[in-house]
N, C-alpha and C positions, 0 to 999 in steps of 0.2 A: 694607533693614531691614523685616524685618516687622512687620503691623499691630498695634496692642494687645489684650490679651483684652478689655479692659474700657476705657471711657473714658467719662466727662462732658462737653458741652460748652454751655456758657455758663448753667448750672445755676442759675435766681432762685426764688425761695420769697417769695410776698406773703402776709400776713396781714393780710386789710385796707389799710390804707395803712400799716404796718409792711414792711418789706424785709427780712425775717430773711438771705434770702443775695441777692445782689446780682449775679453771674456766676462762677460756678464753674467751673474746666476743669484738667482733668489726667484724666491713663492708666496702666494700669499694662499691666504685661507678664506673661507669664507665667514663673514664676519669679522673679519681682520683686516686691522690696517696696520697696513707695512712701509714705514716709512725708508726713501731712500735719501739718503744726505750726501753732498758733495758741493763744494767750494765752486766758482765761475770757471769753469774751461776743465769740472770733472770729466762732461759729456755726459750730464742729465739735458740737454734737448735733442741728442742724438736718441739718445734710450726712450724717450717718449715716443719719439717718431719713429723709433722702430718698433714698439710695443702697439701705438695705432693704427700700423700701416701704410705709415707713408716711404718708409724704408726696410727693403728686402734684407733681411742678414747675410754676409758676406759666408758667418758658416753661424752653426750653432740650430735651438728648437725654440720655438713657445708650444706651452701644453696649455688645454683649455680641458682640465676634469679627465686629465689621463691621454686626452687625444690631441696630436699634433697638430697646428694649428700654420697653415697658407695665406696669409692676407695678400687679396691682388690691391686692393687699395683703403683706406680710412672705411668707406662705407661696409669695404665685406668685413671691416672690424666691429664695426659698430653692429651689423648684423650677426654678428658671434659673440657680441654681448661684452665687448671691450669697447667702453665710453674712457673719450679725452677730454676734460678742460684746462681748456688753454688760457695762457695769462690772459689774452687779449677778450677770451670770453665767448666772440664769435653773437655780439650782440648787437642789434643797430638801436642806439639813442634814442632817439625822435619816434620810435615804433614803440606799442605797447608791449606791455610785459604779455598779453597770451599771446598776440601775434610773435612776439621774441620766442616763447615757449612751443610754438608749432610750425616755428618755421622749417621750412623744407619737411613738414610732415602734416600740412595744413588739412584737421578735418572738414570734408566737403556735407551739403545736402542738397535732395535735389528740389529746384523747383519750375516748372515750365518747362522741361527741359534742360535746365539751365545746372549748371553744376557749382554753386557757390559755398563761399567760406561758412563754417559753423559758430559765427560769434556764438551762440548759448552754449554750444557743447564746450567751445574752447576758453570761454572764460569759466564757464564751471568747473572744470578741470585742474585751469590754474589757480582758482584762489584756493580748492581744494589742496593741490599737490603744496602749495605754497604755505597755506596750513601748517601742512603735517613735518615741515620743515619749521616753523616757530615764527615764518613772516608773515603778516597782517597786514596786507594790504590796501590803499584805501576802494583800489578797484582794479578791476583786470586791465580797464585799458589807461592805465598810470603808466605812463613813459616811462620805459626803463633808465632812462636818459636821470631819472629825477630822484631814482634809486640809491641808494649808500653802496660803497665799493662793496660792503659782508653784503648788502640785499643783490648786488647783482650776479656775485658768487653763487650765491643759494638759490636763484634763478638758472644758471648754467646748471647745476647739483642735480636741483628738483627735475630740471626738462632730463637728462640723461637719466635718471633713474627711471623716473615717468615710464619712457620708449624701453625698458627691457636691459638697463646695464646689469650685468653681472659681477663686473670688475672697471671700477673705476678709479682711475687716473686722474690725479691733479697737480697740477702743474705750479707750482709755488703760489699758491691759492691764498697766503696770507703775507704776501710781498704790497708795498706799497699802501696797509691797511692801519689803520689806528688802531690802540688798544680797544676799545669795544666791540669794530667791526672785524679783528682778530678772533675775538671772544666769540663770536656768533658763530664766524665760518668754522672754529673748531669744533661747534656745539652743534653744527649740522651735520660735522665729518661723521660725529658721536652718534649719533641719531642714524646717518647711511648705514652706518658699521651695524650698528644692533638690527637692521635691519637685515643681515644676512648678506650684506652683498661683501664681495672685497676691496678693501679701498688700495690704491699707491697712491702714497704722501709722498712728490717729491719738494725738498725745499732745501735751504742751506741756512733755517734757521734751527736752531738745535733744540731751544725752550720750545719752539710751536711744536718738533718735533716728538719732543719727551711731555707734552700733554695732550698728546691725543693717540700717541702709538702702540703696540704691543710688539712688536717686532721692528729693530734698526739696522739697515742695511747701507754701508757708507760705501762708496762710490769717489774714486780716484784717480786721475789718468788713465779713464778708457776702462779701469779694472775693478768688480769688488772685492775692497778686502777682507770681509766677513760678514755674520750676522750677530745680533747682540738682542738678548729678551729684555723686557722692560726690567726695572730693577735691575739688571745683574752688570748694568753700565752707567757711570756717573756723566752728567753733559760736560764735565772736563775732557773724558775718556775717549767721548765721540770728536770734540772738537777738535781733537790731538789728532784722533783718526782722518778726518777731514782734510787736515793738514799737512796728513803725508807722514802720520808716525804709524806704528807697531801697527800691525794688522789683527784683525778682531780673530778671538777662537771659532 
């Protein structure tokens, strides 16, 4: 079997004499979504934040395809092909969906000297990338603002895959959604996944969990207690675990 694209292993986070994570460890594959589960105050926002960089590990490694991996901060993550989205999305409203899609990466051309934004390049891109994500559009420069919570999702998705992610991180991506804009964002996780990249599913719903996962890794005061293949775990069995019972094989 081959190596994982990405892996954690024994991941602690001290704040003082506070142990926000305790020993972290799980991998994902490529193509694979690996979902992590944990109840409010497991320490799934610390683990985010230290898988993208914005927290140094106290002790412990992240491997990226075998080699150890140093973040000095979120950007050198993202430039190692570790994309976060975050509940909040990281979107502004009132701005159009390309300009949403190229921000802080806006393509330029030149004219007169002048060095200005590429509406034609950047709206082709987006309805393109948006596309191939299952969202239709009515136009690139549609306020995001006017978007369904599943289209704004698959806007943050589409722009991190777009720039080069290898492994991406989502951040309870089907919190606060309705059943059909649940239904999409799963169907886009589906869609990254086949696309060869690694997904982390974290969330603390256990159904969104068990249809879109291949691997369950549950998450408990700072610690995991195991990993679990699809099928060989019932959502009773996870939610027990969640809970603070029997630790997974």
């Amino acid at each position: 079997m081959s190596s994982p694209l990405f892996e954690i292993r024994d991941i602690q986070i001290h704040f003082g004499t506070v142990i926000a994570l305790g020993g972290v460890s799980f991998n994902v594959n490529a193509g694979e979504c690996h979902c992590l589960l944990g109840d409010n105050g497991a320490g799934k926002s610390t683990l985010i934040k230290t898988m993208s960089g914005v927290y140094t590990p106290s002790k412990g490694e992240l491997y990226m395809e075998g080699k150890r991996l140093n973040f000095k901060d979120p950007r050198d993550a993202i430039d190692q092909g570790v994309a976060t989205v975050y509940q909040d999305l990281a979107l502004i409203p009132l701005m159009s969906v390309s300009r949403n899609f190229f921000m802080g990466n806006e393509p330029t051309k030149s004219l007169f000297g002048l060095h200005l934004f590429d509406h034609e390049f950047a709206n082709t891109v987006t309805m393109d990338e948006m596309g191939k994500m299952g969202i239709n559009l009515r136009g690139p420069n549609q306020a995001v603002g006017t978007l369904s919570g599943g289209e704004r999702q698959t806007v943050a998705i589409a722009r991190a895959v777009y720039f080069g992610a290898k492994v991406l991180i989502l951040d309870e991506p089907t919190s606060a959604l309705g059943v059909r804009q649940t239904a999409n964002v799963l169907a886009t996780v589906d869609r990254v996944r086949k696309s060869g990249i690694a997904v982390v599913f974290i969330t603390h719903n256990v159904r969104h969990a068990l249809a879109v996962g291949d691997r369950f890794t549950v998450l408990n005061r700072g610690k995991t207690l195991g990993t679990a293949v699809k099928g060989e775990i019932t959502p009773e069995q996870l939610q027990d675990m969640m809970a603070g019972g029997q630790d997974l094989v």
